[in-house]
N, C-alpha and C positions, 0 to 999 in steps of 0.2 A: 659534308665535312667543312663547306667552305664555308657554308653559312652556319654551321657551330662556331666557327673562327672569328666569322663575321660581329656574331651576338656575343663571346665574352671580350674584343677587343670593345667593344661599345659600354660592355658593364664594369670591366676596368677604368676606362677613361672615364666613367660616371661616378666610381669611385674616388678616383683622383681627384676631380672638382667638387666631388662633397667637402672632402679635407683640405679645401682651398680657404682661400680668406674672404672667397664669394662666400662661404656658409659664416663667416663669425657673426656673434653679436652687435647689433646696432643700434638697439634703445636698451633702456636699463632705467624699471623704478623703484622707489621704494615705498614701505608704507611702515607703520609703526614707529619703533626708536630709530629706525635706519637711516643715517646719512651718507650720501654717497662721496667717498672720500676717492682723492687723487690715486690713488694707488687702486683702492678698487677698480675705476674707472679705468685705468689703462689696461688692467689686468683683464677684465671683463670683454674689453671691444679685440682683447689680442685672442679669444675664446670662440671654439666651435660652436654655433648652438646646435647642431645637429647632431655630433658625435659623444658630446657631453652632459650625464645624467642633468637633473639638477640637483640630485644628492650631492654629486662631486663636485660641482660649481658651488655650492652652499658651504662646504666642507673644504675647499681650497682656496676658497675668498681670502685676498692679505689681512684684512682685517677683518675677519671670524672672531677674533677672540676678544674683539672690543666688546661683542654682545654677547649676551647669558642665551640667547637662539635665534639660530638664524635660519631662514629656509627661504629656497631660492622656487621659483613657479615660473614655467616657461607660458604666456598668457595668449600669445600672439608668436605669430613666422619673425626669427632673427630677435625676438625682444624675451628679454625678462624682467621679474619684478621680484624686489630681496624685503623682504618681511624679517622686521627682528626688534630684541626685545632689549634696551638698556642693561647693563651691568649697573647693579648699586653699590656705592661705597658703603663698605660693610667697617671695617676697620683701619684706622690709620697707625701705623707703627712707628713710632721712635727711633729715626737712626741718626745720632749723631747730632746736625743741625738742621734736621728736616723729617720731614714724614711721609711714608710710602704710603699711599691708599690704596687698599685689595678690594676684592669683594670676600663673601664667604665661601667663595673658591679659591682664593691666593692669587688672583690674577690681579694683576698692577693695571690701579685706572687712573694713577697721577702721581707726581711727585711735589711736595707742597712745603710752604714753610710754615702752614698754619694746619690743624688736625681736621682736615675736609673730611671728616668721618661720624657715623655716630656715637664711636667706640674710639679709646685708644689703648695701645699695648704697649710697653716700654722695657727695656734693659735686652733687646736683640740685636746685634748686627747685621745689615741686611749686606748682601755679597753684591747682589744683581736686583736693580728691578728697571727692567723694559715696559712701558706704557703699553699692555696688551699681551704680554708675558705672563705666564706663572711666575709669582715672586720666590729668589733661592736666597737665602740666608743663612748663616751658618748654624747649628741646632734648629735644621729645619723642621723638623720631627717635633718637638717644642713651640715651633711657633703652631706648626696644625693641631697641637694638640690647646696652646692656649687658644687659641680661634675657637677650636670645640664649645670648650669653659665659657667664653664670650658669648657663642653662638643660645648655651644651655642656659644661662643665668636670664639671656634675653626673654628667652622662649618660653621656660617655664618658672619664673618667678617674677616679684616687683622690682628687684636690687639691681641697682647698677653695677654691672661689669667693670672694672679697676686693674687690671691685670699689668705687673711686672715683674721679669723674669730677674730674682738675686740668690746668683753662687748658681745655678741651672736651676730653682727651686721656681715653680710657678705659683706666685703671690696674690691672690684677690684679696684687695682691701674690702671691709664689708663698713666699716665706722673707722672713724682716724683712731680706734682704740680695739678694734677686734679685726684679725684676721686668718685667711684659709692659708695653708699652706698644701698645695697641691703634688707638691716634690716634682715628679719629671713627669706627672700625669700619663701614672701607666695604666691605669684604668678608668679611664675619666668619669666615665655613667655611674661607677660603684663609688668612687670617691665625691662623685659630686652627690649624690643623695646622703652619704653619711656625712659629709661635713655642713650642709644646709642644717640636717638636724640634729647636729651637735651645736647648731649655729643661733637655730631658732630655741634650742633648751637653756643657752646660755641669755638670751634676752627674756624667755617668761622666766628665770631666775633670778630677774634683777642684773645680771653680770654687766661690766661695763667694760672691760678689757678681757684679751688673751689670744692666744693663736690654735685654732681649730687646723691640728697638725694628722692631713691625711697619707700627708707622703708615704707610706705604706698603706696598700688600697685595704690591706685587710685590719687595720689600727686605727683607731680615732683616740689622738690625746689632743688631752685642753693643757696647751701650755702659759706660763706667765709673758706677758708681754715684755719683750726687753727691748730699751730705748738706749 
């Protein structure tokens, strides 16, 4: 019985100094987009390597969400190395006197006075954006939904992307003389394929103005351009 006693006060107190700050991390590299920033760094060396996956170190990094993936590989005893992959500026939005750069997930990777994007989107208020944040805005619903439109226009045709939001209507300029109107894009996939070809029937027709009005997803009119 004594030496029962004997052997768990041993594996307690073995316990105890695993969860000690003799077990934290004490190298840390990176490889890919990953730089290792001051915040990670303290956060990191203040970390278990023993008790903590590396999902959850991967996954509770301060700055996780500067990168589009990150994963963390424990390589060696007390060290790790953080693997990740750049955020791209996908879209710069108009607010005010400045522009928010997202990616094509809403996460804020700058705050600029010039459009550090490939895209821009115009007529939204932006409420918040934190460098590393999800961006919130007000008709945030709107802004994911013109992202969508941006994202689609990119992806599957030649036309540049143009998009500003007037009266809550989502506007793609297609020519300074023809335009989509998207309304609140509540069906974006069915209104973006019928207004491209109401779009593309208006140019083999010769047409040189009008508003290809889908704001109802199940309507396509061709209205007169009004200036």
């Amino acid at each position: 019985m004594k030496k029962l006693a004997i052997i768990i006060v041993i594996v307690i107190a073995l316990l105890a100094v695993s969860y000690s700050s003799l077990f934290n991390i004490r190298q840390i590299g990176g490889n890919g987009d990953y730089q290792l920033s001051e915040a990670d760094e303290t956060w990191l060396y203040s970390q278990n390597w023993l008790w903590h996956s590396s999902a959850w170190l991967a996954q509770n990094l301060p700055d996780n969400m500067t990168y589009q993936d990150v994963v963390v590989s424990k390589d060696n005893l007390f060290s790790v190395t953080i693997t990740a992959t750049a955020r791209e500026p996908f879209i710069a939005i108009k607010s005010g006197g400045y522009f928010v750069v997202i990616d094509m997930y809403g996460v804020v990777l700058d705050l600029s006075l010039e459009p550090a994007a490939p895209y821009v989107i115009e007529g939204f208020e932006v409420t918040s954006a934190v460098v590393g944040k999800p961006l919130a805005a007000d008709e945030m619903g709107l802004v994911e939904r013109a992202v969508q439109i941006v994202y689609m226009f990119k992806t599957y045709t030649d036309y540049e992307p143009s998009i500003k939001l007037k009266d809550r209507h989502i506007i793609q300029k297609m020519t300074d003389d023809i335009y989509i109107d998207f309304g609140q894009g509540e069906d974006v996939e069915l209104q973006f394929n019928n207004a491209l070809a109401a779009y593309e029937n208006i140019v083999e027709n010769s047409g040189t103005s009008g508003i290809v009005n889908v704001s109802n997803p199940n309507q396509c009119i061709i209205e007169p351009l009004k200036r």
